[in-house]
C-alpha positions, -999 to 999 in steps of 0.1 A, spaced: 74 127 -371 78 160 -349 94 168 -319 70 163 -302 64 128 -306 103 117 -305 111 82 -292 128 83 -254 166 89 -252 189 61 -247 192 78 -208 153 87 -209 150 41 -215 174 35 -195 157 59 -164 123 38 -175 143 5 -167 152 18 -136 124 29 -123 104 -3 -130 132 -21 -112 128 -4 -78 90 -6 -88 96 -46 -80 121 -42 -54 104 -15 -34 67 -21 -45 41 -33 -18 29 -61 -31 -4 -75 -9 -20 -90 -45 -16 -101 -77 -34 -70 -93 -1 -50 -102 16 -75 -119 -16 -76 -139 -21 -41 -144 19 -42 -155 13 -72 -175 -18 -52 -192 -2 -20 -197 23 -41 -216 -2 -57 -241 -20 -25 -248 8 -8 -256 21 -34 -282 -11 -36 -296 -27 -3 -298 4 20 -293 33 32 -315 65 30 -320 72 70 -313 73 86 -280 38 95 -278 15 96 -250 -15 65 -247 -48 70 -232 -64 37 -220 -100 35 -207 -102 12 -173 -126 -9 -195 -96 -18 -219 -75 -27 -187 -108 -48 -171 -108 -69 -201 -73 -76 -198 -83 -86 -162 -104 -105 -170 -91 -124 -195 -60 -126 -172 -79 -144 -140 -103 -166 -161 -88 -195 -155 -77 -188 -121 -113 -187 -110 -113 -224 -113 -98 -252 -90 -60 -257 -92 -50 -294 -85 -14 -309 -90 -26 -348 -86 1 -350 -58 -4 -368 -25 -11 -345 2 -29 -320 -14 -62 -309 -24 -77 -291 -55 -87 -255 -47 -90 -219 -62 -58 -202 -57 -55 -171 -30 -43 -146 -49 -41 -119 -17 -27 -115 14 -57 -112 32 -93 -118 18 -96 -132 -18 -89 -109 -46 -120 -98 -55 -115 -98 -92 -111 -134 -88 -148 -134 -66 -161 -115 -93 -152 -140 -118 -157 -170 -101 -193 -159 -94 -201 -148 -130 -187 -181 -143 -210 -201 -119 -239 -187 -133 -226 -201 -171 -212 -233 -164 -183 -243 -192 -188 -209 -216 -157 -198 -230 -145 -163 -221 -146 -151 -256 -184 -168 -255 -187 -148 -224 -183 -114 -242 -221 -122 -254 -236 -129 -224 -261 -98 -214 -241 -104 -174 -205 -94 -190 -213 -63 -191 -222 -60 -154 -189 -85 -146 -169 -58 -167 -182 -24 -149 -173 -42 -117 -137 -55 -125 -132 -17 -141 -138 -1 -104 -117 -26 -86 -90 -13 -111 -97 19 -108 -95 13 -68 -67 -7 -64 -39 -10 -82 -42 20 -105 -44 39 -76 -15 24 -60 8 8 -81 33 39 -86 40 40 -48 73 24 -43 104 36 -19 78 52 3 67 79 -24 47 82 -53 65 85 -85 42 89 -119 68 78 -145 39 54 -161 8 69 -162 -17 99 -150 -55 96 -144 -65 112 -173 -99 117 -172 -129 95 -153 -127 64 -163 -93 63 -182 -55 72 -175 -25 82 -202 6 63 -208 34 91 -205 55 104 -231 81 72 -242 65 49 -218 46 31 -243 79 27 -269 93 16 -236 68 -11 -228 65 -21 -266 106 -21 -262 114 -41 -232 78 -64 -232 97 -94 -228 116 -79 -199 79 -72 -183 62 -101 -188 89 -120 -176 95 -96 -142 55 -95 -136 46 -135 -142 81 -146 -121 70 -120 -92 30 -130 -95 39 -170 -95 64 -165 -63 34 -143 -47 11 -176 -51 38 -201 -33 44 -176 -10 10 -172 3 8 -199 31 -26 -206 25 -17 -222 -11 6 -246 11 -23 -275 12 -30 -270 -31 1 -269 -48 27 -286 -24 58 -285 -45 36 -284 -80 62 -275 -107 36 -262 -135 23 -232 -118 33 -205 -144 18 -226 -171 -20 -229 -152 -14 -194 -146 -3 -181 -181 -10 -212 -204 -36 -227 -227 -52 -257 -210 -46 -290 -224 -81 -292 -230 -77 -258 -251 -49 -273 -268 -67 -307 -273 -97 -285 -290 -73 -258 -310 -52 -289 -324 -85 -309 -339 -100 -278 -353 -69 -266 -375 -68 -300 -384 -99 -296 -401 -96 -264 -415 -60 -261 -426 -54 -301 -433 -31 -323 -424 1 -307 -433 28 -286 -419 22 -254 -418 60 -246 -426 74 -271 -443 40 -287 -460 46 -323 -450 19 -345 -444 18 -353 -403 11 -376 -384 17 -361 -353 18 -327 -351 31 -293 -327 8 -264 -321 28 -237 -329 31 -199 -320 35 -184 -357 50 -154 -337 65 -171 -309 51 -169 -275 86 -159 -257 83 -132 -273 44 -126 -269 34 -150 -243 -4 -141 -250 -22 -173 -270 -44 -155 -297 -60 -181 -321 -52 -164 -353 -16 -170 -342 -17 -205 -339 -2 -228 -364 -3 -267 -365 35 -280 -370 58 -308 -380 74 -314 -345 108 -311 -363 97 -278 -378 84 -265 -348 120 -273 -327 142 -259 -357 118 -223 -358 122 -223 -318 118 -190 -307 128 -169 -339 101 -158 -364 94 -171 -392 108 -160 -429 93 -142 -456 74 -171 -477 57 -182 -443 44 -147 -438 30 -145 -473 12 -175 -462 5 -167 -427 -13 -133 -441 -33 -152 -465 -44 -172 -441 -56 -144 -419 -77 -130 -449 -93 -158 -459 -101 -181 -429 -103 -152 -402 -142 -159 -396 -130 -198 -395 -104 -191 -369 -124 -166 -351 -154 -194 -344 -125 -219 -335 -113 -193 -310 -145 -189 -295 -151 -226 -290 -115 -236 -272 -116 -201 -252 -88 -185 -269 -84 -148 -282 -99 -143 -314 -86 -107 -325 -75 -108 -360 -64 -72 -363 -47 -80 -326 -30 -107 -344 -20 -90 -371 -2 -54 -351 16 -80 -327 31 -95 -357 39 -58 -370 55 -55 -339 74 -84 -336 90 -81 -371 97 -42 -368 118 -49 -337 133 -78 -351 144 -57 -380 158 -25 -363 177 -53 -340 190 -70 -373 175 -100 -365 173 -134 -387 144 -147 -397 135 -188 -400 130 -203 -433 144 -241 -425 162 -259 -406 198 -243 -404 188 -217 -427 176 -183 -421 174 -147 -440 177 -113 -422 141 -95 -415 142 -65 -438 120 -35 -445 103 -58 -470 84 -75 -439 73 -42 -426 58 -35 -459 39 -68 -464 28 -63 -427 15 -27 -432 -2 -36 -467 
């Protein structure tokens, strides 16, 4: 590695952290798009970046896409069910609606019930892409580093047109402390939706917001569940018991990646999937999990495509990396069984980057 590419200082992370919190304390925040954009930046840099201090260009295109995939479901009626209320699409800014959600909402009319990774096909994406790409580049790129009445760059420069760079460390800090995001950016966005008065008459005092927001649908779930079913029998995925009844299961867990990607999707022995809980899994179910992913990726893929969840194998795949590499410099445990667990060595990283 050379010196130029050396991970942040302890003080250089610890500056990075302090930042972002006065970014959310002292942050103007008139729409959901910068808890987006943080929420993308996040992603990106897990899955494309490094675990070294260097720099990471991103195109506005790779940010769209995130957009997109972010507000999907948001472009459709929210209802609780509760009297008093009514169904309607969330208002997701303080004055006129966000117009990445207009955008959306319009392209989705013109396909009635496609998929978004069915979407990616449809000759009008493209058009729905360029357009979420300049609102990016307008809004929230523009002003998401103003905070305490200044502008302060400690994420990002505008590059070039069309793309910005990641600074030196802040993608090893964003791959570092993703949780941290995730969990700052959906808290903030979900509090920004009750907040805004005119949600008053949709959600009344709904209780499930964050998972309509962030979540797989039931219908999703419903459709994911059946498929794997069929293609990966009726049998645990850990423990290799027939089921009757069975968990869909984050193989990497989704507290630590709260993103639903199909190739990381796992069907479960509800004991199983109570006992893993939020730790990853051991050494003999990543053999298996791998296999998997090389011989029914084009399987998974199509399921994907049907029940609208991401269908990235490589994705899948460098999340996992990433997972496991920060379990192991951590000196995390790994789940084998219940009650029984072995640490995550660099025999994991090897098998990962095989």
């Amino acid at each position: 590695m050379s010196a130029s590419v050396l991970p942040p200082t302890a003080e250089e992370q610890l500056a990075f952290l302090a930042k972002l919190q006065r970014l959310f304390a002292e942050g103007d925040f008139a729409a959901t798009y910068k808890f987006a954009l943080l929420i993308s930046l996040a992603d990106l840099a897990v899955e494309v970046g490094s675990d070294d201090g260097a720099e990471l260009t991103l195109t506005n295109r790779q940010i769209a896409e995130r957009f997109i995939q972010l507000y999907w479901r948001h472009a459709i009626p929210y209802g609780t069910g509760r009297a008093g209320t009514q169904p309607g699409v969330l208002v997701q800014n303080l004055g006129a609606q966000a117009a990445v959600l207009t955008a959306i909402g319009e392209f989705r009319a013109s396909v009635p019930g496609i998929t978004i990774q069915r979407a990616r096909t449809e000759p009008r994406y493209a058009t729905l892409l360029s357009k979420v790409a300049s609102i990016v580049s307008a809004q929230p790129l523009n002003y998401l580093q103003n905070f305490g009445g200044v502008t302060d760059t400690f994420l990002y420069v505008r590059s070039s047109r069309g793309a910005i760079t990641l600074g030196h460390g802040v993608a090893y800090c964003l791959r570092r402390f993703y949780t941290l995001v995730q969990q700052l950016s959906r808290t903030h966005w979900v509090d920004h939706i009750k907040g805004n008065r005119r949600n008053h008459a949709i959600l009344g005092d709904a209780g499930d917001l964050e998972d309509f927001l962030f979540s797989l649908s039931r219908q999703s779930i419903a459709i994911v569940g059946a498929e794997l079913r069929k293609l990966d029998g009726s049998r645990c995925f850990y423990c290799g018991c027939a089921i009757a009844e069975f968990d869909v299961d984050h193989f990497v867990p989704f507290s630590l990646y709260p993103r639903d990607q199909i190739h990381n999707l796992v069907l479960a022995h509800p004991a199983c999937n109570r006992s893993k809980s939020d730790t990853l899994a051991a050494r003999p179910h990543l053999d298996r999990w791998l296999e998997r992913l090389a011989t029914k990726s084009d399987a998974l893929y199509e399921i994907g495509a049907v029940a609208g969840v991401a269908n990235d194998r490589t994705t899948a795949n460098r999340v996992a990396a990433w997972g496991y590499a920060a379990a192991s410099a951590a000196g995390g445990r790994a789940w084998l069984s219940a009650s029984n667990y072995e640490p995550v060595t660099a025999s994991y990283l090897r098998l990962l980057d095989a």
